[in-house]
C-alpha positions as a Markdown table, in Angstrom:
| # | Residue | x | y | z |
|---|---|---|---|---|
| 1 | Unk | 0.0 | 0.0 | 0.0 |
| 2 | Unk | 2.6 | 3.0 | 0.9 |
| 3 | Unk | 4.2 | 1.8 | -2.3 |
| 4 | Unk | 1.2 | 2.4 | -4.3 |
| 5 | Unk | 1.4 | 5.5 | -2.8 |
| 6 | Unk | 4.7 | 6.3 | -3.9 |
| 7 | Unk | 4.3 | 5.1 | -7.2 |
| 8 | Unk | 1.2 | 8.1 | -7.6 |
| 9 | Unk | 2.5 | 11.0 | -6.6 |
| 10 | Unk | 5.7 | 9.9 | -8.4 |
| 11 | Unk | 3.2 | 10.3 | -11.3 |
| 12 | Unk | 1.4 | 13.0 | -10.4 |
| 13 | Unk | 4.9 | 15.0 | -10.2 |
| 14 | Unk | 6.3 | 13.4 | -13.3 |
| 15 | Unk | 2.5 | 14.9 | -14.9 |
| 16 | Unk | 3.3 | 17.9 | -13.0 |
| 17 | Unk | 6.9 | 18.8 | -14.6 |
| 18 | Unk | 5.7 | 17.9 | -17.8 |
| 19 | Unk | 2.7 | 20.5 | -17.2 |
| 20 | Unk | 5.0 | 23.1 | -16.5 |
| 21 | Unk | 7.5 | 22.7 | -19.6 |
| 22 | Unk | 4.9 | 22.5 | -21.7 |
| 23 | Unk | 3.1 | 26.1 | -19.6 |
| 24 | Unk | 6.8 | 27.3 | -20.2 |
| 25 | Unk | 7.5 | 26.4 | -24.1 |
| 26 | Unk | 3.9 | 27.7 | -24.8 |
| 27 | Unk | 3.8 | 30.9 | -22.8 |
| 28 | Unk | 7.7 | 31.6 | -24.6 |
| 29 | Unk | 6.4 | 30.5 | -28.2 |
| 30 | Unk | 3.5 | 32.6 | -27.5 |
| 31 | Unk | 5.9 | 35.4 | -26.7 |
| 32 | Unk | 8.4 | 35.1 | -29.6 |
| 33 | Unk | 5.4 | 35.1 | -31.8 |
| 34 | Unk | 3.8 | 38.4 | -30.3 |
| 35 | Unk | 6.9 | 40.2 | -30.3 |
| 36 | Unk | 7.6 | 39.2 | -34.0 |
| 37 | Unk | 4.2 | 40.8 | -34.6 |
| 38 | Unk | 4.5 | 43.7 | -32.7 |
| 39 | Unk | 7.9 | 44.8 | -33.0 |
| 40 | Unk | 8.4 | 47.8 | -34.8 |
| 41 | Unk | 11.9 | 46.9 | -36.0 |
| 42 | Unk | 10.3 | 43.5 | -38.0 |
| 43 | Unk | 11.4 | 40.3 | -37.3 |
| 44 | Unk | 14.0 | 40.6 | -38.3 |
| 45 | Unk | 14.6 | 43.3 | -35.5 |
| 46 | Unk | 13.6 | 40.9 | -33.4 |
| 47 | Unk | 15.6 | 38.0 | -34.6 |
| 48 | Unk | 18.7 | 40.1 | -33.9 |
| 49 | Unk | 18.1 | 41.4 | -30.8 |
| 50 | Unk | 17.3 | 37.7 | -29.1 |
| 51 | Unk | 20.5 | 36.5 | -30.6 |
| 52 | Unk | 22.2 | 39.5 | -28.9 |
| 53 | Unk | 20.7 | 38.7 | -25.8 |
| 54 | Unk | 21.8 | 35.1 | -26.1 |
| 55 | Unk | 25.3 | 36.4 | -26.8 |
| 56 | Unk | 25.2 | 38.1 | -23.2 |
| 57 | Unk | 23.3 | 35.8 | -21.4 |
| 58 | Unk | 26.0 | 33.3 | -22.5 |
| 59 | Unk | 29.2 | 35.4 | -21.2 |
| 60 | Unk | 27.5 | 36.0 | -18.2 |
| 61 | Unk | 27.0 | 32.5 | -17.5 |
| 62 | Unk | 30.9 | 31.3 | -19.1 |
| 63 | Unk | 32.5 | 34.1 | -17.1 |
| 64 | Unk | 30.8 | 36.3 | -14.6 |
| 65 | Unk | 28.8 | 33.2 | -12.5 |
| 66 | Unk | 32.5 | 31.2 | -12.3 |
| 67 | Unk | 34.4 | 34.5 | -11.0 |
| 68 | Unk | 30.8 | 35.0 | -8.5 |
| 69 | Unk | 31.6 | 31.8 | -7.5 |
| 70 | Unk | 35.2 | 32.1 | -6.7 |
| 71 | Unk | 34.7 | 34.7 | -3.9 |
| 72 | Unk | 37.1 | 37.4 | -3.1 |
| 73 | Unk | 37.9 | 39.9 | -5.7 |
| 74 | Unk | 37.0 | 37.3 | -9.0 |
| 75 | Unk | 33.7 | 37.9 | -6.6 |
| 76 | Unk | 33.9 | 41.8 | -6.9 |
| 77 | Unk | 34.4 | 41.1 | -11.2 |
| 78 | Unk | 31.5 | 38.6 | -11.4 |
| 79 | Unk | 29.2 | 40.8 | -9.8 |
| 80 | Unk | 30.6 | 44.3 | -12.3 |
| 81 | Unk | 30.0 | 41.6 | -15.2 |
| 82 | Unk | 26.0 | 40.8 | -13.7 |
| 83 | Unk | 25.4 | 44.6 | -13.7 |
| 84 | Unk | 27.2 | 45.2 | -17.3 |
| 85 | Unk | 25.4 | 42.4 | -18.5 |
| 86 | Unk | 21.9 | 43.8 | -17.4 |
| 87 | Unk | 22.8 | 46.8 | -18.6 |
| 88 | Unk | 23.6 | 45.2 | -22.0 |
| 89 | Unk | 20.2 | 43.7 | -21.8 |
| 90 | Unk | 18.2 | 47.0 | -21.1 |
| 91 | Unk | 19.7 | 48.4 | -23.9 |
| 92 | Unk | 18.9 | 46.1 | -26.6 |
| 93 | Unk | 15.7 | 46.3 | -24.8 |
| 94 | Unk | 15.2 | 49.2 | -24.1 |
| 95 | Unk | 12.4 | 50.1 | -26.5 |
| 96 | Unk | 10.4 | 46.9 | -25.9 |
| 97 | Unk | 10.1 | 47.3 | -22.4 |
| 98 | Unk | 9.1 | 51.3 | -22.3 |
| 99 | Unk | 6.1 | 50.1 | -25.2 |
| 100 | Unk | 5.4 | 47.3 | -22.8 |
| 101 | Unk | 5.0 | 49.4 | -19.5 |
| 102 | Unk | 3.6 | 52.0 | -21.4 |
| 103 | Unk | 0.6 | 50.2 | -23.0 |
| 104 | Unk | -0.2 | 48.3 | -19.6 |
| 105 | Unk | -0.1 | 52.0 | -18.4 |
| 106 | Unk | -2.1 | 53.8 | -21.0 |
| 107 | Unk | -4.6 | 50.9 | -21.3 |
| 108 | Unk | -6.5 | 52.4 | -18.1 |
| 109 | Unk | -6.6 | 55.4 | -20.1 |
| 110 | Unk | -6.9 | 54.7 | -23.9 |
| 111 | Unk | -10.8 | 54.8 | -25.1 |
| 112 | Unk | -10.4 | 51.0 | -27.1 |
| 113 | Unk | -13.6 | 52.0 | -28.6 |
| 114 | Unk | -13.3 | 51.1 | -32.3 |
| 115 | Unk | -13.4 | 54.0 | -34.7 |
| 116 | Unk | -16.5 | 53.9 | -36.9 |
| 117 | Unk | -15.9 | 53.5 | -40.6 |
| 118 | Unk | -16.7 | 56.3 | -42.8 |
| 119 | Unk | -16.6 | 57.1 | -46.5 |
| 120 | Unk | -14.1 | 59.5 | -48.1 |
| 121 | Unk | -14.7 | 62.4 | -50.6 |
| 122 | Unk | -12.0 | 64.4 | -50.5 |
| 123 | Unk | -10.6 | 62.6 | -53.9 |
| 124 | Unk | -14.0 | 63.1 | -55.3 |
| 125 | Unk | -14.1 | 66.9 | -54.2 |
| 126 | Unk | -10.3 | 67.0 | -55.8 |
| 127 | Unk | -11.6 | 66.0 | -59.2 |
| 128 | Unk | -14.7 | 68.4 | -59.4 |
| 129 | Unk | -12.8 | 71.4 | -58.5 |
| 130 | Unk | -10.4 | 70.1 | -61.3 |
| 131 | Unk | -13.1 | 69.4 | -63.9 |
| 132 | Unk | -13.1 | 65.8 | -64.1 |
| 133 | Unk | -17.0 | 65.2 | -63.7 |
| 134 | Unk | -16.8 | 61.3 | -64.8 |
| 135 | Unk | -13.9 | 61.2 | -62.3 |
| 136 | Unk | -15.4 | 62.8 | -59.7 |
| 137 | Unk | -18.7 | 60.6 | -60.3 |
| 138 | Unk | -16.6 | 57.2 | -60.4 |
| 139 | Unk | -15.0 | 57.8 | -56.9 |
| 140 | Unk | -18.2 | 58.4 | -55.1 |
| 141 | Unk | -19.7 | 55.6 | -56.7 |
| 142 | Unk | -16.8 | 53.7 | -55.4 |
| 143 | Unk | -17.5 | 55.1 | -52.0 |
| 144 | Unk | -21.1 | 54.4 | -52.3 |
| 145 | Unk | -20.1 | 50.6 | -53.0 |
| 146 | Unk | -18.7 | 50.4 | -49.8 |
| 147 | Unk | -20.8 | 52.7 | -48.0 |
| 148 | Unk | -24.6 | 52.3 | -49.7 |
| 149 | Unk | -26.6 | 53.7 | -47.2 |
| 150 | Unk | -24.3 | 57.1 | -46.6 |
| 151 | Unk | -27.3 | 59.8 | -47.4 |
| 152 | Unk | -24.5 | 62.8 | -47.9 |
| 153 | Unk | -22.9 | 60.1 | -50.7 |
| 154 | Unk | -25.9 | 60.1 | -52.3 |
| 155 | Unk | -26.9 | 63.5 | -52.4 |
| 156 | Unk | -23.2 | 64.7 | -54.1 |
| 157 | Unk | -23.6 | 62.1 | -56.7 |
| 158 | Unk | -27.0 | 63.4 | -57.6 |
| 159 | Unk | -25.8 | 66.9 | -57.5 |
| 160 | Unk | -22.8 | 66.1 | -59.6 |
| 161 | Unk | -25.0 | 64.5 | -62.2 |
| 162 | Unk | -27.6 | 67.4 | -62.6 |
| 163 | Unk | -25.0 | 70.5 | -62.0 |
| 164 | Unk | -22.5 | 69.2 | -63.7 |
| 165 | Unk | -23.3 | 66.7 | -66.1 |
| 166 | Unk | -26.2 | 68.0 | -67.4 |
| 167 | Unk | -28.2 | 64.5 | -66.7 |
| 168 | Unk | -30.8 | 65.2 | -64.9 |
| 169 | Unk | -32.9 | 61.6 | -65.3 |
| 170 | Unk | -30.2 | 60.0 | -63.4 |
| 171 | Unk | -30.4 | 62.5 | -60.7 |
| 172 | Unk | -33.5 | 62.0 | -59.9 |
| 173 | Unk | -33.2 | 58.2 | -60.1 |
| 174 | Unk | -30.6 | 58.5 | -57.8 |
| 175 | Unk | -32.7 | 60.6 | -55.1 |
| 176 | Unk | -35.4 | 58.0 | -55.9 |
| 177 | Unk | -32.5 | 55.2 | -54.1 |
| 178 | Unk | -32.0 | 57.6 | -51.4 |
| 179 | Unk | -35.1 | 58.1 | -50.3 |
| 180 | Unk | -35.6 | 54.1 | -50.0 |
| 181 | Unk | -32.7 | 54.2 | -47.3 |
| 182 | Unk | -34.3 | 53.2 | -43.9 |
| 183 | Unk | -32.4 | 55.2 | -41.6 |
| 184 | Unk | -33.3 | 58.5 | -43.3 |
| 185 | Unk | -34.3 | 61.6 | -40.7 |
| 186 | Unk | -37.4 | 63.7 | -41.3 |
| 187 | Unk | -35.1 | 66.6 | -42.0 |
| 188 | Unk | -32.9 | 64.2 | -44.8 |
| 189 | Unk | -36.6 | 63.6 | -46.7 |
| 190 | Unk | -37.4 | 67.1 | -47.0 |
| 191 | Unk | -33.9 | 68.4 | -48.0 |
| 192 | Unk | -33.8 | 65.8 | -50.4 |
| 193 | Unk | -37.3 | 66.0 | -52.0 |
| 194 | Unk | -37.0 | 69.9 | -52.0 |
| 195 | Unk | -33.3 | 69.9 | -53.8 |
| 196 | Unk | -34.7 | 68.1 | -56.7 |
| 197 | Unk | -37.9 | 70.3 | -57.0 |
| 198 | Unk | -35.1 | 73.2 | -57.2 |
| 199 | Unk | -33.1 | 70.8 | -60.2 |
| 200 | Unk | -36.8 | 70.6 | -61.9 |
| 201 | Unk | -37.1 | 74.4 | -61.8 |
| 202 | Unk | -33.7 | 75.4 | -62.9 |
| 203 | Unk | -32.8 | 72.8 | -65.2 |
| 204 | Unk | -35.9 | 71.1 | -66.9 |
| 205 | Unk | -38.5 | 74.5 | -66.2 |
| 206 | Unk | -40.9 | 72.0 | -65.1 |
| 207 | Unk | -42.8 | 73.6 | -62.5 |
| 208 | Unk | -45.8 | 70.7 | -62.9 |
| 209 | Unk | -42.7 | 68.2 | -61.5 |
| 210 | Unk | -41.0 | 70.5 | -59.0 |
| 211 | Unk | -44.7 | 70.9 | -56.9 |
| 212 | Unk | -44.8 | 67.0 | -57.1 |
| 213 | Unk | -41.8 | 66.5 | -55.5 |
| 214 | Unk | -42.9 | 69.2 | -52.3 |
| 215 | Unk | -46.2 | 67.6 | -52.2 |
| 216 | Unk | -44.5 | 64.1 | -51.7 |
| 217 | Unk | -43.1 | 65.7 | -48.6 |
| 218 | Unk | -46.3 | 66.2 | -47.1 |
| 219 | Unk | -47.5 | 62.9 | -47.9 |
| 220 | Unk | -44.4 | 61.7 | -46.4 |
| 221 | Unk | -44.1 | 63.5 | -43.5 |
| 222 | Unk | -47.4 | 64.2 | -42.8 |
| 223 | Unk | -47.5 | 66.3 | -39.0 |
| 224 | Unk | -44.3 | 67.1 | -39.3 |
| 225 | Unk | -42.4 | 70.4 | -39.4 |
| 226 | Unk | -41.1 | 69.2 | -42.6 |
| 227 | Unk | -44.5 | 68.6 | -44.4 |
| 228 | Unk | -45.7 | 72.1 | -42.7 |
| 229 | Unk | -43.0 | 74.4 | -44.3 |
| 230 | Unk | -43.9 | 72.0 | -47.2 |
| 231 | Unk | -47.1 | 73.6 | -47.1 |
| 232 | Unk | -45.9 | 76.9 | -47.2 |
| 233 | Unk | -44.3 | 76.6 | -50.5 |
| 234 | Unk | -46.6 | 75.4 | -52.3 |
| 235 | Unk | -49.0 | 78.1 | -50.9 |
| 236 | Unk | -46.0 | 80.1 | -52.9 |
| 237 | Unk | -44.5 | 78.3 | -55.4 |
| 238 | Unk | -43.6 | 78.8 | -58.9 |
| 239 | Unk | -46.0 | 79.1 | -61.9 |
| 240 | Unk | -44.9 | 78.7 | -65.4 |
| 241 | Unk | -46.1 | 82.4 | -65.5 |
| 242 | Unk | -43.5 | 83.4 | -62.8 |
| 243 | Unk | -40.8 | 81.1 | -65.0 |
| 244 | Unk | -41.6 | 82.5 | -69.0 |
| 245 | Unk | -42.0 | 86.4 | -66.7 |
| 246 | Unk | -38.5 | 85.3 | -65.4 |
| 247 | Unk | -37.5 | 84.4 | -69.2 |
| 248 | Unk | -38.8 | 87.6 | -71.1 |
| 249 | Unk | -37.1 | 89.6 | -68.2 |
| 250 | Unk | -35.1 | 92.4 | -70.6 |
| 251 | Unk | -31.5 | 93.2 | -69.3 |
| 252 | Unk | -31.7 | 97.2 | -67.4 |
| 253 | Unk | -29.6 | 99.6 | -69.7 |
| 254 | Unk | -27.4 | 102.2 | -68.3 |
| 255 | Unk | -28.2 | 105.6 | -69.9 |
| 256 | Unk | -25.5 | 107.6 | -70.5 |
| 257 | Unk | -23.5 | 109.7 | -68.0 |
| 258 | Unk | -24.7 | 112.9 | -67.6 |
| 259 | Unk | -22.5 | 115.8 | -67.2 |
| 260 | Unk | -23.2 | 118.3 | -63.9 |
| 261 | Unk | -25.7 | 116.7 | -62.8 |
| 262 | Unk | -25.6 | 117.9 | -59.3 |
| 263 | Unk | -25.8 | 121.0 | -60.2 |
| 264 | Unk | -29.4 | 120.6 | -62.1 |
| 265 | Unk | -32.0 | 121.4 | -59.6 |
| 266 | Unk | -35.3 | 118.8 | -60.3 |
| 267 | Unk | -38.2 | 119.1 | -58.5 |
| 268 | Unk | -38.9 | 116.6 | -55.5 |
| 269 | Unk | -41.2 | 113.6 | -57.0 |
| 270 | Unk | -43.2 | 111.9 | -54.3 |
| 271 | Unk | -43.0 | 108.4 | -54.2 |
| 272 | Unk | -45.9 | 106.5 | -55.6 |
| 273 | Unk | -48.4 | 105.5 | -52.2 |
| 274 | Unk | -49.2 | 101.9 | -52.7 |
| 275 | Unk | -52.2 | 100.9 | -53.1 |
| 276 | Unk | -53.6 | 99.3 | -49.8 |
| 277 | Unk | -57.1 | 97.8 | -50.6 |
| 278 | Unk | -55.5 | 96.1 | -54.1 |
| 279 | Unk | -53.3 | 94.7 | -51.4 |
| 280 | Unk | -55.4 | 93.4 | -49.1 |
| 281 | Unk | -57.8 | 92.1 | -51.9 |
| 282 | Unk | -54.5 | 90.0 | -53.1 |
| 283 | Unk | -53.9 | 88.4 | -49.9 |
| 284 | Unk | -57.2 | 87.9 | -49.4 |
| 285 | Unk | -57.5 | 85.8 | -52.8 |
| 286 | Unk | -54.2 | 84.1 | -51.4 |
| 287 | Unk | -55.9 | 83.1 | -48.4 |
| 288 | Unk | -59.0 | 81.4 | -50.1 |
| 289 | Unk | -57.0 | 79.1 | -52.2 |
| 290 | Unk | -54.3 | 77.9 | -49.5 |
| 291 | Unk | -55.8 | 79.3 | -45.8 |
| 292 | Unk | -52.5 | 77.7 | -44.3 |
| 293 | Unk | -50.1 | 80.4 | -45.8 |
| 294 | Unk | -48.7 | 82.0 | -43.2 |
| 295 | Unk | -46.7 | 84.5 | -45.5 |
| 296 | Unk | -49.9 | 86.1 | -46.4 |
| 297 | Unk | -51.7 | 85.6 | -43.6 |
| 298 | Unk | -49.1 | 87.4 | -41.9 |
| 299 | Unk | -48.9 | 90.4 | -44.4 |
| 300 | Unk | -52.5 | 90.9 | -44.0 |
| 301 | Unk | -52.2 | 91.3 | -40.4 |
| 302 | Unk | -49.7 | 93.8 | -41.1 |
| 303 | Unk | -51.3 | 95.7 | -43.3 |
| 304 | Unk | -54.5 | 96.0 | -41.3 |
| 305 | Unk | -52.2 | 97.4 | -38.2 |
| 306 | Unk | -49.9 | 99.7 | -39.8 |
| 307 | Unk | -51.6 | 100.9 | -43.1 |
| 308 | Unk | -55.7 | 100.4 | -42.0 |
| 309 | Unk | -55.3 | 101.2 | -38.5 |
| 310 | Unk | -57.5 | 98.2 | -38.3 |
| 311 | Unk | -55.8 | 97.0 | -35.0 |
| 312 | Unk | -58.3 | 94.2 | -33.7 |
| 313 | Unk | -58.8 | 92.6 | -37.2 |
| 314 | Unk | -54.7 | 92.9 | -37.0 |
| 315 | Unk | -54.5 | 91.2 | -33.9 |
| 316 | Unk | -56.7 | 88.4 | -34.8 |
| 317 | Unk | -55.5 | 87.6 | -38.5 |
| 318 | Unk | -51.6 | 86.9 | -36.0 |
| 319 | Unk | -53.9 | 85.1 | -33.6 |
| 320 | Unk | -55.6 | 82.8 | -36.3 |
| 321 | Unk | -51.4 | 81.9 | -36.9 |
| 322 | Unk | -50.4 | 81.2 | -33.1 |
| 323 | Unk | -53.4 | 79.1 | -32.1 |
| 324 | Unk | -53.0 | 76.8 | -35.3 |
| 325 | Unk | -52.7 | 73.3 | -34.4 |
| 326 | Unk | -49.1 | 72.3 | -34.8 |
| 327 | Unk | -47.7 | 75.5 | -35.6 |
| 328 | Unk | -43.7 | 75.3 | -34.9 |
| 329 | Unk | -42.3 | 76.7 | -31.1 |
| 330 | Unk | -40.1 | 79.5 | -32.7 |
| 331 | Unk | -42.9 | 80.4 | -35.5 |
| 332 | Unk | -45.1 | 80.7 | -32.5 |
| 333 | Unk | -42.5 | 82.7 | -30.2 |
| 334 | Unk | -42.1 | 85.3 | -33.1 |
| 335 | Unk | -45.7 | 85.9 | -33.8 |
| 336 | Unk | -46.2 | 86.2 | -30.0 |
| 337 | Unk | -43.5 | 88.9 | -29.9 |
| 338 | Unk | -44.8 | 90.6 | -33.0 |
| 339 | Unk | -48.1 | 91.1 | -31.2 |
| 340 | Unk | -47.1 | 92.4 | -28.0 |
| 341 | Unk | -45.4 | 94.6 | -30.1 |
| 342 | Unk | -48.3 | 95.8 | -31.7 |
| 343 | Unk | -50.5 | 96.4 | -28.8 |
| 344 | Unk | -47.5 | 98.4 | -26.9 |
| 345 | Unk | -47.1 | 100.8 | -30.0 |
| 346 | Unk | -50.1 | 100.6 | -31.8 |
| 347 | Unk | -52.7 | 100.3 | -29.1 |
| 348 | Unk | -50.5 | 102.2 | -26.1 |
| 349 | Unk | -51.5 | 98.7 | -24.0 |
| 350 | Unk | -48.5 | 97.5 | -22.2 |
| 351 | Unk | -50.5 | 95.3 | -19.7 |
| 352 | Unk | -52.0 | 93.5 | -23.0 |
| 353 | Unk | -48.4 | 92.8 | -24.6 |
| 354 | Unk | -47.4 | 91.7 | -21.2 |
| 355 | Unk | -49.6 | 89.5 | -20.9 |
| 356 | Unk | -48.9 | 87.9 | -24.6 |
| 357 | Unk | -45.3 | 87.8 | -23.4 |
| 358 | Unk | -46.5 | 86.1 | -20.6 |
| 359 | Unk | -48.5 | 83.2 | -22.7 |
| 360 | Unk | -44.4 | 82.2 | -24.1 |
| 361 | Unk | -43.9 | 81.7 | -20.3 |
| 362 | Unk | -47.1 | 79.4 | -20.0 |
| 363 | Unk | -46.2 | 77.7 | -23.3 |
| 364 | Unk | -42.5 | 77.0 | -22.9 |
| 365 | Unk | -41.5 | 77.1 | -19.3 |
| 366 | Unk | -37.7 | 76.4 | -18.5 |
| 367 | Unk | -36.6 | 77.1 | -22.2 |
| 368 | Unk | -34.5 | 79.6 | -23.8 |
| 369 | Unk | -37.8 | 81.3 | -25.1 |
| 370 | Unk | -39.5 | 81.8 | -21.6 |
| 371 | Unk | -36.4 | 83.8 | -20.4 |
| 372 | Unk | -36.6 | 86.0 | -23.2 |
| 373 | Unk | -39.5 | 86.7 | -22.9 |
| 374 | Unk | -39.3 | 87.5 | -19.5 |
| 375 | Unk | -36.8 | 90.5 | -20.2 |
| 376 | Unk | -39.1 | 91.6 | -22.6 |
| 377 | Unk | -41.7 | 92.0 | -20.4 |
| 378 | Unk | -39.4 | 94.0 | -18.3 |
| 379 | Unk | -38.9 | 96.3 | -21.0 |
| 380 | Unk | -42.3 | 96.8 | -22.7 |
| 381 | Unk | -43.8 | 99.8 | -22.0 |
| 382 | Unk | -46.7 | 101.9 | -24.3 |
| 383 | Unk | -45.0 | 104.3 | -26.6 |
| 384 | Unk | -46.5 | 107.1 | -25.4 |
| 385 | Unk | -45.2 | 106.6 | -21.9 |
| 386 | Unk | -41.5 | 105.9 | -23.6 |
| 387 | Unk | -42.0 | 109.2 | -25.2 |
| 388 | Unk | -43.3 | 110.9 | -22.5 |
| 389 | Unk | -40.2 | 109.6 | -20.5 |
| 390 | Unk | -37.9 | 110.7 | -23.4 |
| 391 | Unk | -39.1 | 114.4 | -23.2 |
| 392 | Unk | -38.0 | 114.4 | -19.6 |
| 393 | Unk | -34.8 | 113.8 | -19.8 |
């Protein structure tokens, strides 16, 4: 039985050895191969230095252990030859060991976060302020290969084929692929759909095509800021009028320089007073087709403040625009100002544009808007009170 025993752990320690040799050859294969990969001189940097070392670490061993051994002063030498030796050793390896220590070091530091792929234009850019269009088209085509979903990609190959290649089909087509792209933002739509109504007017003076690519925004985007300013221009957009007016238009001619002119004397002309009610007739008819546009509804409500005097109708037109449904915060903010306005100059009611500062306040608290609103209010007073206060001084 004990010699049972024996014969185990014999084994067991024979298994044991043999587990650490083969822990050591790995871990210093593993090593030599690392290094190899990671050393900036090659391998063949590499290769030379280890034979180096070996070269060192063998004279130390011939020489410098036998004189340790000796004692006495051959004591005193093997001990100088263990620290020239190290020394030796540090040199070769010098620059492994600081990039060693260093990463361990800045690897509690270093954001490992992988960069993100992203395509490059700059060549593409190179070649279309050079004037190679089919170059410039090929390398973001290329780009696109690798990168088919990049929405700026596809937007400067569309624009190089319509401003600079005169092929405004392929364009279009290639808006039509960008708009299938899933990860598209509201704001990407719109820019999109509204760039190639602007190609339609410019290039092909297709109005008919340009309002069909704005109304695809609404349809789009429907409740969206996007499909609202939509809205607005197509309550203004171009007719095929407003294009053959823009056609006919006849180039101004310079008269002729006239000699002492400042020493004519002309009589004063009076500027020509426009005519309010054809005005306000126009808006109105702008109103009836599209009652959305807030250009015109907003011109009317100027015009009955300042020119008609017509401050209540003024007032409400501006009110009709900030109690809309889904009007935008900053459209809102402005027409809120613009009325408080009005009823401190116009009207000589502070109180009242106070208290239509004080509705930004209710409608926005905490934001940007709400604080300047509140040093408005600080400031509004009725104009006659501001004049009065003028005089004084």
């Amino acid at each position: 039985m004990p010699g049972t025993l024996a014969r185990l752990s014999r084994i067991v320690e024979t298994a044991l050895n043999v587990l650490e040799w083969l822990v050591g050859i790995a871990s210093f294969g593993w090593f030599i191969w690392w290094r190899l990969q990671e050393d900036e001189a090659g391998p063949w940097g590499f290769v030379i230095k280890a034979l180096a070392s070996l070269v060192i670490l063998y004279l130390y061993i011939r020489f410098g252990m036998g004189w340790f051994r000796e004692g006495g002063f051959a004591a005193v030498m093997g001990l100088g030859m263990g620290m020239a030796s190290a020394l030796a050793l540090g040199v070769v390896w010098r620059d492994d060991l600081i990039g060693i220590v260093g990463n361990f070091i800045g690897g509690f530091y270093e954001d490992k976060t992988p960069l993100e792929p992203k395509p490059y234009y700059a060549h593409a850019e190179a070649k279309r302020m050079a004037g190679d269009f089919p170059g410039a088209v090929a390398a973001v085509r290329a780009e696109l290969e690798k990168f088919p979903h990049d929405f700026d990609g596809h937007m400067r190959l569309a624009a190089l084929l319509a401003e600079h290649t005169e092929d405004l089909p392929g364009a279009v087509a290639v808006i039509e692929d960008t708009l299938r792209i899933r990860s598209l933002t509201p704001g990407q739509i719109a820019y999109a759909l509204n760039t190639v109504a602007d190609w339609h007017l410019k290039f092909a003076r297709d109005t008919e095509s340009a309002r069909l690519a704005v109304e695809r925004i609404t349809t789009l985007l429907a409740g969206t800021d996007a499909a609202l300013h939509a809205q607005q221009r197509l309550a203004n957009f171009t007719t095929p009028e407003m294009l053959a007016r823009e056609e006919e238009r006849q180039p101004i001619v310079i008269p002729e320089f006239e000699r002492k002119l400042g020493l004519k004397r002309r009589k004063p002309v009076a500027p020509d007073k426009p005519d309010i009610n054809a005005a306000e007739r126009r808006l109105r008819e702008r109103l009836t087709r599209n009652p959305n546009d807030w250009v015109a509804r907003e011109e009317l409500a100027r015009l009955y403040v300042e020119e008609f005097e017509f401050h209540d109708r003024g007032l409400q037109e501006l009110e009709l625009l900030i109690s809309a449904p889904g009007q935008p915060q900053r459209e809102v903010v402005r027409w809120l100002h613009q009325k408080a306005s009005w009823q401190a100059k116009f009207c000589n009611d502070a109180l009242a544009g106070k208290a239509t500062l004080d509705r930004i306040q209710k409608l926005y608290p905490n934001s940007a808007a709400a604080e300047r609103a509140a040093v408005a209010i600080h400031h509004l007073q009725p104009v006659r009170g501001a004049e009065n206060k003028k005089a004084e001084e």
